[in-house]
Steps between C-alpha positions, in 0.01 A plus 500: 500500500482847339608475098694737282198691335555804210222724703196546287331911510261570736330793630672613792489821727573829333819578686638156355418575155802462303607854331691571183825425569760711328480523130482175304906442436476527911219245531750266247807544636314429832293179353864349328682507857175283679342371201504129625592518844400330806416762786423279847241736749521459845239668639195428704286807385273309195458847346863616476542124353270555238601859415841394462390207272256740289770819525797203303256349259557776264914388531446117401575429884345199671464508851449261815404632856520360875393664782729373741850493519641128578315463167658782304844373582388146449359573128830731429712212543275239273404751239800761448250791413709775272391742848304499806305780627489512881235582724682610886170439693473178469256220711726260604840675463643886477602547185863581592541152595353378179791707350762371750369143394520563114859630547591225686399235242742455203243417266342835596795726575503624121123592473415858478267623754270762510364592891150622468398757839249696654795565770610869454775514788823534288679258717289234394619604155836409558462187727316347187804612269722389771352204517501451125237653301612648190217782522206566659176672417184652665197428586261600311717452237442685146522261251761679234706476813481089549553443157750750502700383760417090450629581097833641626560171758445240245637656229796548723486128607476377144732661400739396771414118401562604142829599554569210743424268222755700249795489726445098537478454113843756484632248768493277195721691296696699705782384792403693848812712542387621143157590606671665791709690318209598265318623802823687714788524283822445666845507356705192354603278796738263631398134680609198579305211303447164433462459110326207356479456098357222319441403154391249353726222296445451112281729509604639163500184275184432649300811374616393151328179525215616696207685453530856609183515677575199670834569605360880604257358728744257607763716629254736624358200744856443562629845570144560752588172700824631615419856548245395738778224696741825487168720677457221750858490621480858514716649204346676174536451160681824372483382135389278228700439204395232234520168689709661775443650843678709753412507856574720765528392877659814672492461873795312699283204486550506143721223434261260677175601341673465194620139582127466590358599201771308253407215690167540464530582125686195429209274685231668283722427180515168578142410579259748367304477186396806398712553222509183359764564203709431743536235754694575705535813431842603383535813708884584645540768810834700560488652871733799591552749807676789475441904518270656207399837355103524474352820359345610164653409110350625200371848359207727621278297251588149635653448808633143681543470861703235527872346689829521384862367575673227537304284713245533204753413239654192697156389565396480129878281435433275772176444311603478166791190605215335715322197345095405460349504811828643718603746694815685566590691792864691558669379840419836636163467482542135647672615783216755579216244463729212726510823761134548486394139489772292588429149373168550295588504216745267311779643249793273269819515524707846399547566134756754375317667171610718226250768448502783219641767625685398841865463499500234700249186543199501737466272786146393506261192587210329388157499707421124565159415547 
């Protein structure tokens, strides 16, 4: 089968001979965008193949060809070329199927494509863009033109994948109604959520005795394992602070996700090893419902987009009174979860507790396994 090859020079006709392109900062900025890149030719004319291969080989660019179209799409889905430069006269296939067939494909949706045509009729044109071309060029094509016009798609496309891979790593860092707020700013807002906090017990007379880097990597492990039980269930993890965590579930299936997910927490505690100062490890949950502000805190410099209210503060209480490997849940949110799911999961009996800062004690319940 036909081999990614980095075209060697060759004699070829005069009106193929490659001219100065540009001045030289043009010919670099042109050679960074493809330098590298994988350009897949369908097209069954052998000398447009080779001029295209000999026009990129200044650019770095390797190239493959087929002549038929089944095989085009066929080698776009194995070998994920960076572009694909499309023939429409094709031998087995019109090109516009070819297109309709890339589309189609998810593996192939992304790739840029670049129609190749002797077809002048302008409504040809715009079935191919239609269709889902990104751009199109003539036959006989110049050759500042293709690498023009090929430089602008996959620098485009890389580009794109770049800043794909940036948002995930943000994902990392930052909560997604803070990345939504950093991308459409909206004023400070009012929700009903489901608030789970943990933290983890003896935590602090531990570090004393422990190495820091140890401990570091321990919580760390810790921390990760129940961010990604609090993803699953479908909440998010609106902060880190030391050994703690607050979690966010803020639809009116709230209280049972969050049931989920302490339930789920407390399992993993109790079983894994990945953290193995601990075993089990001593990690206490306090689950709240209740109505919250969430908006922007902080200066122009340094700015937190975050939850606030009571539900958050009761949360964190429940969670300080709750033991190693417990968790705490007001009878509100009990009630809600018992609605949702009646009889899956399993509370104790009512406890009246004093809390700091209620007047009166809080009925709540502890989530049996």
């Amino acid at each position: 089968m036909p081999e990614w090859t980095l075209a060697r020079r060759e004699p070829i006709h005069a009106h193929l001979v490659m001219p100065t392109v540009g001045t030289p900062p043009l010919i670099e900025h042109l050679r960074a965008w493809l330098r590298g890149a994988r350009i897949l030719v369908i097209e069954d004319n052998p000398q447009v193949q080779r001029f295209v291969a000999r026009t990129l080989h200044a650019y770095e660019v390797t190239t493959i060809a087929f002549e038929e179209g089944i095989d085009g799409v066929e080698a776009a889905r194995r070998l994920q070329p960076d572009a694909i430069l499309l023939d429409l006269g094709l031998p087995d296939v019109d090109g516009t199927e070819v297109l309709e067939m890339l589309r189609a494909s998810k593996s192939t949706a992304s790739i840029p494509i670049l129609v190749l045509t002797g077809r002048s009729a302008a409504s040809v044109h715009a079935t191919a863009l239609e269709d889902g071309a990104d751009d199109f060029i003539h036959k006989p094509t110049d050759p500042r033109v293709l690498v023009a016009r090929l430089a602008n798609l996959v620098g485009r496309a890389r580009a794109e994948r770049a800043n794909h891979r940036l948002l995930e790593q943000l994902s990392r860092y930052v909560s997604r109604p803070a990345r939504r707020q950093g991308v459409t700013p909206r004023a400070t807002e009012r929700l009903e959520a489901t608030i789970l906090v943990s933290d983890l017990r003896g935590f602090t007379e531990a570090s004393f005795s422990t190495d820091p880097d140890a401990m570091f990597k321990a919580v760390s492990t810790v921390l990760a394992g129940q961010a990604e039980i609090v993803r699953q269930n479908g909440g998010y993890v609106d902060k880190f602070s030391g050994d703690g965590m607050l979690a966010v579930f803020g639809d009116t299936t709230g209280p049972q996700q969050a049931c989920s997910a302490s339930q789920a927490i407390l399992q993993w505690a109790r079983t894994t090893d990945v953290a193995p100062l601990w075993n089990p490890i001593p990690v206490g949950l306090g689950v709240h419902a209740g109505a919250v502000l969430r908006g922007d805190l902080g200066s122009e410099d340094r700015r937190d987009h975050t939850v606030l209210g009571p539900a958050v503060n009761i949360a964190a209480r429940l969670c300080a009174v709750a033991g190693p490997v417990e968790a705490i849940f007001s009878e509100d949110v009990v009630q809600a979860v018992h609605t949702l799911t009646p009889g899956q999961y399993t509370f104790t009996d009512i406890d009246e507790l004093p809390l700091k800062g209620l007047s009166h004690p809080l009925a709540t319940r502890r989530l049996m396994e």
